[in-house]
N, C-alpha and C positions, 0 to 999 in steps of 0.2 A: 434583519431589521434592527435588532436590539447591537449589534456591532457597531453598526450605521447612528444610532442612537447616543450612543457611552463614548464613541471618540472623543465628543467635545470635552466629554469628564475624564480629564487626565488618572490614568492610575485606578481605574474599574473595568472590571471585566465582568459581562454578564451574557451567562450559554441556558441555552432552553435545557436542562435535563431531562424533562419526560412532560408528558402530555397524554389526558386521561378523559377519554370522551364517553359521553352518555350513547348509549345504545339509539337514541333518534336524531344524535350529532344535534343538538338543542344548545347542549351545553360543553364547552372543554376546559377542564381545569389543568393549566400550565405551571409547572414549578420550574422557578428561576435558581440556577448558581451566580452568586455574585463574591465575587473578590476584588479589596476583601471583603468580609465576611462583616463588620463592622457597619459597613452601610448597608446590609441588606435587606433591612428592613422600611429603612428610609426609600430606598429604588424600588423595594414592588408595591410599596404605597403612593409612590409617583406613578408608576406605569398602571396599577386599579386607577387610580384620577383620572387614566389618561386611557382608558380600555377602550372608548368609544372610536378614538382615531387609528387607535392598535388594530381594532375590527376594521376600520375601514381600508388600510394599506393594506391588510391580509386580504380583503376581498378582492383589490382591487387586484393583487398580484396571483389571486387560488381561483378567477370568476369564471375561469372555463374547464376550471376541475375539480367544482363541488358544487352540487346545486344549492345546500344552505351552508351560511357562515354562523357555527357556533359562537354564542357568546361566550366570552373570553374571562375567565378568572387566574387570577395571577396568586401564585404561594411562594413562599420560599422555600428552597430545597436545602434543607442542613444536613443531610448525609455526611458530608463530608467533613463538616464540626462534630459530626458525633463519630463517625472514625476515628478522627482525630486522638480524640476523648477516651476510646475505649482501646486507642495505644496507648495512650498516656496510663491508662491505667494497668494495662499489662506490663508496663517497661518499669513501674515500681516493685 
């Protein structure tokens, strides 16, 4: 969905990295990788704006293999800024 989504934005790449559901599937909180890294905070504050239609294409495509559609929270996932970061710091 979110491939589907970022074509139109030339030069952004955004992948689900993990996803962390509540024990009564109520709630799932989704952390985004986005590259670069620069806008990622602008794009999961666009897609939180946008969580109610994100819930609704995921129902529409999950409706005959979940009986509820958790609600949707979006983070960003900087793992891989902080990698980054903690080579840069070994390489001095």
């Amino acid at each position: 969905m979110f491939q589907q989504q970022t074509r139109q934005t030339r030069g952004v790449l955004v992948s689900v990295s993990a996803c962390r559901i509540s024990p009564d599937m109520s709630i799932c909180r989704v952390y985004l990788s986005v590259f670069p890294s620069e806008q990622a905070e602008q794009i999961v504050k666009n897609v939180n704006e946008n969580q109610k239609s994100v819930r609704f294409e995921l129902g529409n495509r999950m409706r005959h293999q979940l009986r509820i559609i958790p609600e949707l929270k979006f983070f960003v996932d900087d793992s891989l800024d902080y990698v980054d970061h903690i080579d840069e710091l070994l390489k001095q």
